[in-house]
KEVEX-299842 format. One record per residue (C-alpha): residue number from 1; y, x, z. Coordinates in Angstrom, 1 decimal, padded with zeros to 4 digits. Layout:
<rec figu="NUM" yy="Y" xx="X" zz="Z"/>
...
//
This chain:
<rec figu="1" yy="-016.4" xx="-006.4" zz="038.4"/>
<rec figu="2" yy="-015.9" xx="-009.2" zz="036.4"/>
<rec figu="3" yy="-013.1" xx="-007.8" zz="033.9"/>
<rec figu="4" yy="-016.0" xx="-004.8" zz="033.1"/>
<rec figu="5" yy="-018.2" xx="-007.4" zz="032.2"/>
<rec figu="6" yy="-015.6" xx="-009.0" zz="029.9"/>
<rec figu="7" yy="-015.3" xx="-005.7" zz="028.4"/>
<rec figu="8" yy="-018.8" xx="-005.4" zz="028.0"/>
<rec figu="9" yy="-019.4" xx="-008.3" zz="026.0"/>
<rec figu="10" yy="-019.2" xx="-008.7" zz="022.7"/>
<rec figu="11" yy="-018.3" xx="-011.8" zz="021.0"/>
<rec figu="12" yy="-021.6" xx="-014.1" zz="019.9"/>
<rec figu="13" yy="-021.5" xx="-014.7" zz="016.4"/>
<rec figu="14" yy="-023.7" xx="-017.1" zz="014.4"/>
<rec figu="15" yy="-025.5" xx="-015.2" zz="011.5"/>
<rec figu="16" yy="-024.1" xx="-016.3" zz="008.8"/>
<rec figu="17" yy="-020.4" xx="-016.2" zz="010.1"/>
<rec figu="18" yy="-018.0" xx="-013.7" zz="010.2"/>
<rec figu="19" yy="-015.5" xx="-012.4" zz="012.4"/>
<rec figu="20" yy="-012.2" xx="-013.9" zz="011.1"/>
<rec figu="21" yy="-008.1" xx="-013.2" zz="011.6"/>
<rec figu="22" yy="-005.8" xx="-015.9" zz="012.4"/>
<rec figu="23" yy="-003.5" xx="-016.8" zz="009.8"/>
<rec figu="24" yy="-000.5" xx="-016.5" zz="011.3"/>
<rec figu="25" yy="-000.8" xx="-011.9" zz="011.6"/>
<rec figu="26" yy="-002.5" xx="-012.0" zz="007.5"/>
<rec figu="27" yy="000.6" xx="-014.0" zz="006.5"/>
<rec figu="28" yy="003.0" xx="-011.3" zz="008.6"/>
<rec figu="29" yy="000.8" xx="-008.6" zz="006.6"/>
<rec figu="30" yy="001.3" xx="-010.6" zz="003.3"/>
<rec figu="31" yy="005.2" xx="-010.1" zz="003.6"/>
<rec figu="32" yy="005.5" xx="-006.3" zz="004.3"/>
<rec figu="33" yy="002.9" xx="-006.0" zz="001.9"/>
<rec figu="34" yy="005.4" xx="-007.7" zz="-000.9"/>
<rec figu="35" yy="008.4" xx="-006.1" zz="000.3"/>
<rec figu="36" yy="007.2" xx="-002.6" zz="000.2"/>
<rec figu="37" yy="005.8" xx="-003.2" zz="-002.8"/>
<rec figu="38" yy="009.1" xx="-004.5" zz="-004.0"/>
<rec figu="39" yy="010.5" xx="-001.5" zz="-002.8"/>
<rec figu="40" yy="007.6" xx="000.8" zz="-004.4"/>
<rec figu="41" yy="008.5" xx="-001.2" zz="-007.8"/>
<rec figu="42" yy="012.2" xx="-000.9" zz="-007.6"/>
<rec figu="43" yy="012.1" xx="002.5" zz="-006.8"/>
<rec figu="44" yy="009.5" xx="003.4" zz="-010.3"/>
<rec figu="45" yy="012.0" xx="001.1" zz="-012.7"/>
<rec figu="46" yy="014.8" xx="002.8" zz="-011.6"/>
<rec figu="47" yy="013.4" xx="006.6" zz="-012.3"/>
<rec figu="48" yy="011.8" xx="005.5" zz="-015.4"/>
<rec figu="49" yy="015.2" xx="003.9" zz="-016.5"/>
<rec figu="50" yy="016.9" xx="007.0" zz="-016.2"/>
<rec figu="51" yy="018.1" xx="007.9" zz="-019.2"/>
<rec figu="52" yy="017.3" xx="011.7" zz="-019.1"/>
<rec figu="53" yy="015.0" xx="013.4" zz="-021.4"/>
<rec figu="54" yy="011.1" xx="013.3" zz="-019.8"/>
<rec figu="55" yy="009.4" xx="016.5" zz="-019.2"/>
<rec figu="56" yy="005.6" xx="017.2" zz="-019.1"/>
<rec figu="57" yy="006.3" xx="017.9" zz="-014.6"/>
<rec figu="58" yy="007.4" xx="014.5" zz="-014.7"/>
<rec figu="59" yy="004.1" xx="012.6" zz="-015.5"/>
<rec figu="60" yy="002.1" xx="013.9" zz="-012.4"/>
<rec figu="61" yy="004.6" xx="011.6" zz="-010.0"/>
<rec figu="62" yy="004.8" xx="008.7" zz="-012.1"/>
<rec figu="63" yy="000.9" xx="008.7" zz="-012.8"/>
<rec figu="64" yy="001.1" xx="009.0" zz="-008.9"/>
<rec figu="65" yy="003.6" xx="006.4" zz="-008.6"/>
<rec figu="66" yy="001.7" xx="003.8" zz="-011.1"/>
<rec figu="67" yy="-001.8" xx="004.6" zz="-008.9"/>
<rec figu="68" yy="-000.2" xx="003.8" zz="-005.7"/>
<rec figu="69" yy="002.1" xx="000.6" zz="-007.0"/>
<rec figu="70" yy="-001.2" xx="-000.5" zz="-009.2"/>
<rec figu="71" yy="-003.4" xx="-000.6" zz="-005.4"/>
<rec figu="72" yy="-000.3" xx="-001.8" zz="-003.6"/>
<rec figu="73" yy="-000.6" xx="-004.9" zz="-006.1"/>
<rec figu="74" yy="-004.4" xx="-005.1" zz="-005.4"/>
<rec figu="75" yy="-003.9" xx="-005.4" zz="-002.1"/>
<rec figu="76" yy="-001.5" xx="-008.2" zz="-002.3"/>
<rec figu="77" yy="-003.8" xx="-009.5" zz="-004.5"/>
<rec figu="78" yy="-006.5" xx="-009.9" zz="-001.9"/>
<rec figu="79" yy="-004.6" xx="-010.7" zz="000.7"/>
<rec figu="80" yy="-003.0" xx="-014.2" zz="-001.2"/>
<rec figu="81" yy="-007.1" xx="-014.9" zz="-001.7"/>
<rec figu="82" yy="-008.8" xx="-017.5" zz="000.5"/>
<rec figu="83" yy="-011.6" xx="-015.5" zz="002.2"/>
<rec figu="84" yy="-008.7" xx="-012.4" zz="003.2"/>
<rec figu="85" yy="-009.2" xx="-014.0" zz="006.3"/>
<rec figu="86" yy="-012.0" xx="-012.6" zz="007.3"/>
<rec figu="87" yy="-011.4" xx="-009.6" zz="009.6"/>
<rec figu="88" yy="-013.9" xx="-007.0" zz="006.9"/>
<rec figu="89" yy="-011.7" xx="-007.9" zz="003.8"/>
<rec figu="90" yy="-008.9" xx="-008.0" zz="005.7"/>
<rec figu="91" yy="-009.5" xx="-004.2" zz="007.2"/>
<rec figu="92" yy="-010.5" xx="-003.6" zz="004.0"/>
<rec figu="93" yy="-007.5" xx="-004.3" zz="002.2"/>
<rec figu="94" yy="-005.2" xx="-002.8" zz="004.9"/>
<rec figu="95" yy="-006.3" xx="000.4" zz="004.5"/>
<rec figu="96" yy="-006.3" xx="000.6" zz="000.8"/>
<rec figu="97" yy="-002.7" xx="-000.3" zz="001.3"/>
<rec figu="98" yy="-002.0" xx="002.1" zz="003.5"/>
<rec figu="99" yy="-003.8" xx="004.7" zz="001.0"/>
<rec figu="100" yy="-001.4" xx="003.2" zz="-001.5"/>
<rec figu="101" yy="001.9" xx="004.1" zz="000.5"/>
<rec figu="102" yy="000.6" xx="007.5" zz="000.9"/>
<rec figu="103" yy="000.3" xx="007.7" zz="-003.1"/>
<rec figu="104" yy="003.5" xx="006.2" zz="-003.5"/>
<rec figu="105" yy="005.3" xx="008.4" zz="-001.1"/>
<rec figu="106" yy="003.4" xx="011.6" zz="-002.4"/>
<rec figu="107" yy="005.0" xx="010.7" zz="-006.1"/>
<rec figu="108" yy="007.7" xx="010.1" zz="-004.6"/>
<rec figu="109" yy="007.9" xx="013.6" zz="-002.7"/>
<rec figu="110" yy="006.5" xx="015.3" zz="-006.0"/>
<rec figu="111" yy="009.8" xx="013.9" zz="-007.6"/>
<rec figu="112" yy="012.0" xx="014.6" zz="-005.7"/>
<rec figu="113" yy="010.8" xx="018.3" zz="-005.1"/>
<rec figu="114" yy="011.0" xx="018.9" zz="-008.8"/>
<rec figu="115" yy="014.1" xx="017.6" zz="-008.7"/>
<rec figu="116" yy="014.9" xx="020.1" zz="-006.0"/>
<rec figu="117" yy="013.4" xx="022.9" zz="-008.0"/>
<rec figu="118" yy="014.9" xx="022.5" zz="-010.9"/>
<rec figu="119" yy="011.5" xx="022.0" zz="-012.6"/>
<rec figu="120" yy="011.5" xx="018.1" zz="-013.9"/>
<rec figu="121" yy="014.5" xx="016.3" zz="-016.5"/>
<rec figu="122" yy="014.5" xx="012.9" zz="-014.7"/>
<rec figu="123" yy="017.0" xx="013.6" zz="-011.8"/>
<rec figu="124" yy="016.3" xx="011.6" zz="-008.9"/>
<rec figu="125" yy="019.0" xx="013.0" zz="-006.8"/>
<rec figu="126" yy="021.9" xx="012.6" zz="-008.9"/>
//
């Protein structure tokens, strides 16, 4: 009886104050935030420094690939700010960064399928 009424109560606030994170999981976000980004950026200057012609097929993934690196960088924007640790911005910015992988990894898949295909001039697979 008494863990069902732990789970029944919800945590008092104050008004005025919000629900926050502790520091320790944003900072653990912070750094897979960076590296994929890293990733996500290393991966762009390496097709764009390819030195095969560009074809009009090849500006849908790299206008997908700028999108989802440009909201990867917002993200770690917010999350370095001082009020990211409160739990809405914090949601907030998690699942913009998630929606931001998914760009980068569609671009990513676009690329590599014209690749496959035939269809793009900026070989990705060799």
């Amino acid at each position: 009886m008494a863990a069902e009424d732990q789970l029944e109560r919800k945590p008092t606030t104050e008004p005025g104050s919000e629900e926050k994170i502790d520091a320790t999981f944003r900072n653990g976000s912070l750094t897979a935030a960076g590296i994929i980004l890293g990733f996500s950026l290393s991966f762009m200057s390496r097709w764009a420094s390819n030195p095969n012609d560009w074809s009009r097929i090849d500006i849908l993934p790299m206008l997908l690939l700028t999108v989802g690196i440009a909201l990867q960088v917002k993200v770690f924007a917010d999350l370095l700010a001082r009020d990211s640790l409160i739990a809405a911005k914090y949601d907030r910015a998690r699942r913009l960064f998630l929606i931001g992988i998914a760009v980068v990894a569609a671009g990513i898949g676009l690329a590599l399928l014209n690749d496959i295909l035939g269809l793009g001039s900026m070989p990705i697979l060799g």
